[in-house]
C-alpha positions as CSV (number, residue, x, y, z in Angstrom):
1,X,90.6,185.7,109.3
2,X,91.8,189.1,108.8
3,X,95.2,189.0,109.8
4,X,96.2,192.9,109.5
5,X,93.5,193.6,111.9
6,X,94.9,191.0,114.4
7,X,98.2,191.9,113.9
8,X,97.1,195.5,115.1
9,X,95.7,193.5,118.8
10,X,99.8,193.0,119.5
11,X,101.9,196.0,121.1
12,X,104.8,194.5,120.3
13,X,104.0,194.4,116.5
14,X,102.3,197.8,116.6
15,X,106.0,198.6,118.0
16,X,107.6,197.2,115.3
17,X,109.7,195.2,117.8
18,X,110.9,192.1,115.5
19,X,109.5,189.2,113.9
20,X,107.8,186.6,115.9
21,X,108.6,183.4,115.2
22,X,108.9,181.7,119.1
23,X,105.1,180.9,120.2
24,X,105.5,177.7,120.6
25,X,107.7,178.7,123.3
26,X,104.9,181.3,124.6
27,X,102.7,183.7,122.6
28,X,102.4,187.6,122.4
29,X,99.5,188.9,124.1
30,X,96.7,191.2,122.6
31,X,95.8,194.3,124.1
32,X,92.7,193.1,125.6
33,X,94.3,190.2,127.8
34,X,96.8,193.6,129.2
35,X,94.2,195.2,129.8
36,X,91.9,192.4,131.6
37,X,95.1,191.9,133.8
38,X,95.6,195.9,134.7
39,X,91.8,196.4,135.4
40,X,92.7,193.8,138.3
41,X,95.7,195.1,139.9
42,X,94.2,198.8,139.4
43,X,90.4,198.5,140.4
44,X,90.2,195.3,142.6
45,X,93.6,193.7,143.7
46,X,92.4,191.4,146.3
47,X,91.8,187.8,147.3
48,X,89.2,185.3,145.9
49,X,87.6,182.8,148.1
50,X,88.6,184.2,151.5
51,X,87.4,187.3,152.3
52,X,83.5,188.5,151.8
53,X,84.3,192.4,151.0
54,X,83.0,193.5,147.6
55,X,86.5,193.6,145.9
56,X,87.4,190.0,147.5
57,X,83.7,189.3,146.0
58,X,84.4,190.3,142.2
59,X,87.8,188.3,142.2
60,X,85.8,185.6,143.4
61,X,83.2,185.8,140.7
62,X,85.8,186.8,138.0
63,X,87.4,183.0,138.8
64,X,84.0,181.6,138.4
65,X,83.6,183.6,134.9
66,X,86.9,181.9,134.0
67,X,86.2,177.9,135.2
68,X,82.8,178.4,133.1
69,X,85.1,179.9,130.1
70,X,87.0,177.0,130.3
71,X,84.0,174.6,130.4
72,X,82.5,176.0,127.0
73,X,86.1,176.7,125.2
74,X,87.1,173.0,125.8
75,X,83.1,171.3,125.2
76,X,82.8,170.3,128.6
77,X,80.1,170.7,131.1
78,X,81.3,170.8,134.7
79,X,83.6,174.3,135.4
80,X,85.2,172.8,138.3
81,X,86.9,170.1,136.4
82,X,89.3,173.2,135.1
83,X,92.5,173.3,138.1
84,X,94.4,176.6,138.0
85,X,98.2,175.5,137.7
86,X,101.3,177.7,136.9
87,X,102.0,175.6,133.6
88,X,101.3,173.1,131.7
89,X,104.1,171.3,133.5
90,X,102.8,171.5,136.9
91,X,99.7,170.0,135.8
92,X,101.5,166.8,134.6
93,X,103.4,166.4,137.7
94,X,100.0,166.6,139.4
95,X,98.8,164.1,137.5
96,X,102.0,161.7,137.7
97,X,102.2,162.1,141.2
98,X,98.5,162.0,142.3
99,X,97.4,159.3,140.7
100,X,98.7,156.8,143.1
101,X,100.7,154.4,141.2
102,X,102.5,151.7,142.8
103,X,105.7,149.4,142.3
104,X,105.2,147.3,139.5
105,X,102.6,149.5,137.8
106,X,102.9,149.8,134.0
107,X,103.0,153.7,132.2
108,X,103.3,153.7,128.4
109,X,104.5,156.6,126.8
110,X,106.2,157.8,123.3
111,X,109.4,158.6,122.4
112,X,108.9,161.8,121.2
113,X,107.6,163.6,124.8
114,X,108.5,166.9,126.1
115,X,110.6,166.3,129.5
116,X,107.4,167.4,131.5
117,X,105.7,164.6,130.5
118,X,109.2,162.1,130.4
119,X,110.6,163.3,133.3
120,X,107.9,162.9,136.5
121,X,107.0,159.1,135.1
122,X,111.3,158.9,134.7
123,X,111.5,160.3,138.9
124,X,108.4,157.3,139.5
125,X,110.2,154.7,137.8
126,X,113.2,155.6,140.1
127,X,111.8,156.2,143.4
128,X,108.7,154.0,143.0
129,X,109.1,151.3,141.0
130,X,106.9,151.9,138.1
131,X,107.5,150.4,134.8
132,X,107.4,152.0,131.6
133,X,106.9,151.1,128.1
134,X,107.8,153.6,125.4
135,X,106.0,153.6,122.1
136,X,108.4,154.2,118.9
137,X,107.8,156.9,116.6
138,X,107.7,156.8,112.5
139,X,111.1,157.7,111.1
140,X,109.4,160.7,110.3
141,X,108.1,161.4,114.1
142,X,104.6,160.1,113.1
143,X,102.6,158.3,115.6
144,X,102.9,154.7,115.2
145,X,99.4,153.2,116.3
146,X,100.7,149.6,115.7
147,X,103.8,150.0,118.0
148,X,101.1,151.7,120.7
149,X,98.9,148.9,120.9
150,X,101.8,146.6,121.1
151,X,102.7,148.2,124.5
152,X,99.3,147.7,126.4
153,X,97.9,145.4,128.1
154,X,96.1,144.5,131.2
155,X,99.5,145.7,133.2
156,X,99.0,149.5,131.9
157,X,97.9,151.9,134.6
158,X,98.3,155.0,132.5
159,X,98.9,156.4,129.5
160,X,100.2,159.7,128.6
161,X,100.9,161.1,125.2
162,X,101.5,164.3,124.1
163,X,98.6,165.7,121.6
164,X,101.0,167.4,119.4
165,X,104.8,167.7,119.5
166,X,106.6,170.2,119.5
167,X,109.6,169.5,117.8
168,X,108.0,167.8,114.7
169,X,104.5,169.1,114.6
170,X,102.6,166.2,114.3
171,X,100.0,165.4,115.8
172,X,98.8,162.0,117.8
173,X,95.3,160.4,117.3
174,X,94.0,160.8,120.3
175,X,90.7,160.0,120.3
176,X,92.1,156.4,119.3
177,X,94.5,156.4,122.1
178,X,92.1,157.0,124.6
179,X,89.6,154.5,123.3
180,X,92.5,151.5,123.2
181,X,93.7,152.8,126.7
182,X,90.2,152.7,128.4
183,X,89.8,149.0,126.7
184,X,92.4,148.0,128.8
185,X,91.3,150.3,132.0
186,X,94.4,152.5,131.8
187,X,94.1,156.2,132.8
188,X,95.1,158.7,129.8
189,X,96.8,161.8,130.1
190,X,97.5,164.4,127.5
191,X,100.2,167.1,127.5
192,X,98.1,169.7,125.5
193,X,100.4,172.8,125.8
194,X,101.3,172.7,122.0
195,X,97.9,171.3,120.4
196,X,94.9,173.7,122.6
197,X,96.7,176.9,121.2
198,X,96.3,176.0,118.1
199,X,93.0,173.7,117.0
200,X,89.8,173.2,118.3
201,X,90.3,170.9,121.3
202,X,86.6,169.0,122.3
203,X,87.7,167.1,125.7
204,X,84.1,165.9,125.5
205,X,85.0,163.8,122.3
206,X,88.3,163.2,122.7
207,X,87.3,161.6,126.3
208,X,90.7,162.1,128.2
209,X,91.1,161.3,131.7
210,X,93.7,164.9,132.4
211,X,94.3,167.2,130.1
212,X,97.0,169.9,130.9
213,X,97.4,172.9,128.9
214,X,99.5,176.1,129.1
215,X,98.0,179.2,128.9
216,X,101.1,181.7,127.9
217,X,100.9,179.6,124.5
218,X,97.2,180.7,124.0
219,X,97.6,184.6,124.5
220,X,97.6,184.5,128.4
221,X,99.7,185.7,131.1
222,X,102.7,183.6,132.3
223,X,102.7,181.6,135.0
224,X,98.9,180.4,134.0
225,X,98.1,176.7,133.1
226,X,94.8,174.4,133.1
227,X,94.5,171.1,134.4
228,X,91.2,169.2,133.5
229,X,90.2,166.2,134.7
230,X,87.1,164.1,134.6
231,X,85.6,164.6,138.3
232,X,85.8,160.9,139.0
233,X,89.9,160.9,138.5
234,X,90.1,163.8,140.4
235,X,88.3,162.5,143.0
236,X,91.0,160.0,143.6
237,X,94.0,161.7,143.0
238,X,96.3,163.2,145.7
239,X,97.0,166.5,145.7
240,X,100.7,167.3,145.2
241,X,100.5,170.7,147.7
242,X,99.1,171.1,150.6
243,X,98.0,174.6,152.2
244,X,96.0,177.2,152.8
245,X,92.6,176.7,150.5
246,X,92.9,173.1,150.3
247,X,91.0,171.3,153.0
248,X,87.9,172.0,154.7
249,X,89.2,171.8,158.2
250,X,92.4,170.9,159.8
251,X,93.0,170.2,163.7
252,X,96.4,169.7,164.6
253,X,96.5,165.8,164.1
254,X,94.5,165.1,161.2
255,X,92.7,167.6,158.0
256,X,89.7,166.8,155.6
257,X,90.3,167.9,151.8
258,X,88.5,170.6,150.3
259,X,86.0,169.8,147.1
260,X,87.5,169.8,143.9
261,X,88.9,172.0,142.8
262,X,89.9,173.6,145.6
263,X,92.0,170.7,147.3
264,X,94.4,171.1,144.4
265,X,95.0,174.7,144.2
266,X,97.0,175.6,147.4
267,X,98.1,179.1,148.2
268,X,96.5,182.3,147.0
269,X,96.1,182.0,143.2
270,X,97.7,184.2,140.1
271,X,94.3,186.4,140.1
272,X,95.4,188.7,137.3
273,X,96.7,185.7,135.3
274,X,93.1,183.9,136.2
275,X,91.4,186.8,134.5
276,X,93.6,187.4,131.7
277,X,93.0,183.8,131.0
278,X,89.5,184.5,130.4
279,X,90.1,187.5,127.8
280,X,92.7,184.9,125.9
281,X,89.7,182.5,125.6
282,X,87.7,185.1,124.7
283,X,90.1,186.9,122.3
284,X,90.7,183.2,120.3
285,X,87.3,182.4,120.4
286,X,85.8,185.6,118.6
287,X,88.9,185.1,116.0
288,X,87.9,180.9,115.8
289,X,90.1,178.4,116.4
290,X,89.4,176.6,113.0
291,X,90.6,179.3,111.5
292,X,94.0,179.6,113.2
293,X,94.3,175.9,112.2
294,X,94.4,177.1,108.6
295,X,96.0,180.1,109.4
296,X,99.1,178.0,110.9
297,X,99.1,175.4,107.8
298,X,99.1,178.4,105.2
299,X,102.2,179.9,106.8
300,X,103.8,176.7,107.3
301,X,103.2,175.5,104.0
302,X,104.7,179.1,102.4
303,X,107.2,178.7,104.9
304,X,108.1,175.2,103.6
305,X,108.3,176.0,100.2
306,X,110.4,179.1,100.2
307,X,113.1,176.7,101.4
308,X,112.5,173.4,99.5
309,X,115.3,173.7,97.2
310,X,118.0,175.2,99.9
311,X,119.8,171.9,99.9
312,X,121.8,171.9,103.0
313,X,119.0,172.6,105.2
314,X,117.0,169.8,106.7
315,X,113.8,169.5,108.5
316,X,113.4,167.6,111.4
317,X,109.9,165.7,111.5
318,X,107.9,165.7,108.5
319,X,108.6,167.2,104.7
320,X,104.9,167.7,104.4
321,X,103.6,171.1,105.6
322,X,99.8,170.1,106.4
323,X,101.8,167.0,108.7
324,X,103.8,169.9,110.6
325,X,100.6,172.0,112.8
326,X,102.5,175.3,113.5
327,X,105.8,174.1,113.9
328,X,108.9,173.8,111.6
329,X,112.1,172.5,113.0
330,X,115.6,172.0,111.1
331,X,119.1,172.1,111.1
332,X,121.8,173.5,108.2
333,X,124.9,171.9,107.3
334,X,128.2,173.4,109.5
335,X,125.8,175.5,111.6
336,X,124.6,174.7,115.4
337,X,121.5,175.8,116.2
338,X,122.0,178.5,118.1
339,X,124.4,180.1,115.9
340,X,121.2,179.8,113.1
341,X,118.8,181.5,116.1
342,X,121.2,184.5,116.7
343,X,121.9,185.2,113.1
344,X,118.1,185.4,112.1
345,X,117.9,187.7,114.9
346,X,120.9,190.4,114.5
347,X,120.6,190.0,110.7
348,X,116.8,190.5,110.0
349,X,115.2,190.9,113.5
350,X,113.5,187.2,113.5
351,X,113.3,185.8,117.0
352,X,113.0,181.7,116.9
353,X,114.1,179.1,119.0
354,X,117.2,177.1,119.1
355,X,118.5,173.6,121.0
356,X,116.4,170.6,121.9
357,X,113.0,172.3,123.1
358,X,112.8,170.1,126.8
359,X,112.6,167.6,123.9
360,X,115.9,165.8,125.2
361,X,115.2,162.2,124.7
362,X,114.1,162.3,121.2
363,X,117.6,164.2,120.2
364,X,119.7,162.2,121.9
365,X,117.5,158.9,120.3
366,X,118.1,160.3,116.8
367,X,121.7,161.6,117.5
368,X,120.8,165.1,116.4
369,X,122.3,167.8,118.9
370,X,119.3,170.1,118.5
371,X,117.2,172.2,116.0
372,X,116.6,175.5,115.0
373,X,112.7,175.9,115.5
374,X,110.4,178.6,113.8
375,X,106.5,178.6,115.2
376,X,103.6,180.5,113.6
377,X,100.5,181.4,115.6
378,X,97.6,184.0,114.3
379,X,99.6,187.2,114.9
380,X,102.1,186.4,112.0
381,X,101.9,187.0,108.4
382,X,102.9,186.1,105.2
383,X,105.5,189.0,104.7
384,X,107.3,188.0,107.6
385,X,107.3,184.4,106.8
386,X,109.5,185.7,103.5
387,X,111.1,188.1,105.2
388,X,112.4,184.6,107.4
389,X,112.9,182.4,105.1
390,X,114.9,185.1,102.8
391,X,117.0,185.2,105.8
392,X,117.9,181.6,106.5
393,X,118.7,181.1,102.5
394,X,121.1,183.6,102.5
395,X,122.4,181.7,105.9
396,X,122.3,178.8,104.5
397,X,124.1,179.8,101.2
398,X,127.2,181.8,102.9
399,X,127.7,180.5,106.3
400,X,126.3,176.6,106.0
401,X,128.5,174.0,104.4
């Protein structure tokens, strides 16, 4: 990968505007995804699926272009399997709250999820009457296979997991989470957001049920996400809105669902988000996804080292770079984590993230009150990664105890 040409893709770097250091949070966004996203509001701002007129027409076929993106960028066949959501959150909701669980129904989830995918099973265990089972972590925030398996069992409805974390980095296997959970005829769902920006993501092979994905943490506009679900699952689930778009006819005592995916996507749709979506996939497909993998492992691995023998400053998650994706959380002695976040920032103009990510659970498990967190993604290089790290020694050396 040629990173200097990249880096020349991103107005904000062209700008000189700071260091970078926050896409696990969301990512910068390359000229070409801008652009995709202007042509819309300045050559054909209208509706897709509604009216017939010839700009209503090309929004129509631009979603089409998108759904099929998705279909190819993922390794799966059927576009319509793709739902348009907001965020990666809402798509987990959807999933929680469409599947149709009952009182007495088993969930098993880790203890290391984000609270979109803690939080919807947490409202169902309240208001339902679900149970749930959460599998324990390594001391090191691996995934413990051994303490999964000890959770299922003919009781287990779902399953949902997290792919990767993103507070520690690591990654869960989920090919062999899927194949356990289907033994036992639970449904799997994934909460993708931090994993499908950064690897190549077959849904075909890994053979999830839902997969939900953000796409501002893959180059795309906010207020864009992905849902995919095999068509059978979504067949059964039940929609979480209701509107315009999302049935085929409605009297006033009684309504027919559209096909998927329409009966899930209520409302008129983020259009220019829809098609900058399709320029992100497009923009990390021509760079390779395999090769941001190794990208992210260089930088976190130089990363790593450049602060190995600063002694008051400790990881949270792994010690080994290659066990860490993209993401490197810690803490320094006598500092919080926000004072570590601003300091980077008004000192050497490095923008990374601070507190407990929507990660609450697993701080409060570990009593740790939060984490500084830096995240790499293609964009960055190795100059700023000293240029960091130079930073947070000096921190670490004057201000840490």
């Amino acid at each position: 990968m040629d990173s200097e040409k990249v880096r020349q893709d991103f107005p904000t770097i062209r700008k000189g505007l700071g260091i970078y250091l926050d896409s696990a949070c969301q990512s910068l966004r390359p000229d070409s995804v801008i652009s995709a996203m202007n042509e819309y509001y300045e050559s054909y701002p209208a509706c897709g699926g509604r009216s017939v007129h010839s700009m209503a027409s090309k929004v129509s076929i631009a979603m089409d272009e998108t759904r099929d993106s998705l279909a190819g960028f993922f390794g799966t066949k059927d576009p319509s399997c793709y739902i348009f959501t907001k965020n990666c959150t809402e798509g987990l909701n959807m999933a929680a709250f469409g599947l149709g669980l009952k009182k007495g129904d088993v969930v098993v989830t880790t203890d290391s999820e984000h609270n979109s995918n803690h939080l919807p099973w947490l409202s169902l265990e309240k208001n339902v009457g679900i149970k749930r089972r959460i599998s324990r972590s390594r001391t090191d925030g691996e995934f413990d296979l051994e303490s999964f398996q000890k959770c299922m069992g003919r009781d287990v409805k779902v399953v949902a997991v997290q792919h990767c974390s993103n507070v520690t980095g690591c990654s869960v296997p989920v090919r062999a989470v899927t194949e356990i959970a289907h033994d036992y005829g639970a449904t799997v769902v994934i909460d993708g957001a931090q994993a499908a920006p950064h690897m190549k993501v077959d849904l075909k092979k890994i053979d999830a049920d839902l997969y939900s994905l953000s796409i501002h943490k893959m180059l795309g506009p906010t207020g864009m996400g992905v849902l995919y679900g095999k068509n059978e699952v979504l067949e059964r689930m039940t929609p979480l809105t209701l509107g315009g778009g999302t049935v085929g006819l409605a009297s006033y005592d009684s309504s027919t669902l559209a096909p998927v995916p329409d009966r899930f996507e209520a409302g008129l749709h983020n259009y220019a988000g829809i098609i900058g979506t399709k320029a992100a996939l497009d923009y990390l497909k021509a760079v390779g996804m395999d090769e941001i993998e190794r990208w992210d492992a260089e930088l976190i691995e130089r990363m790593m080292k450049n602060l190995e023998d600063v002694k008051n400053l400790h990881p949270v998650g792994p010690t080994e770079p290659r066990r860490r994706g993209s993401v490197f959380s810690f803490n320094i002695d006598g500092l919080g984590s926000h004072d570590i976040a601003m300091m980077t920032d008004s000192m050497a103009g490095v923008m990374i993230r601070s507190g407990m990510h929507c990660a609450h659970p697993y701080y409060v498990s570990h009593g740790i009150d939060g984490s500084a967190r830096a995240s790499t993604y293609l964009y960055n290089n190795a100059e700023e990664i000293d240029i960091f790290t130079d930073t947070l020694r000096h921190i670490a050396e004057v201000f840490g105890d």
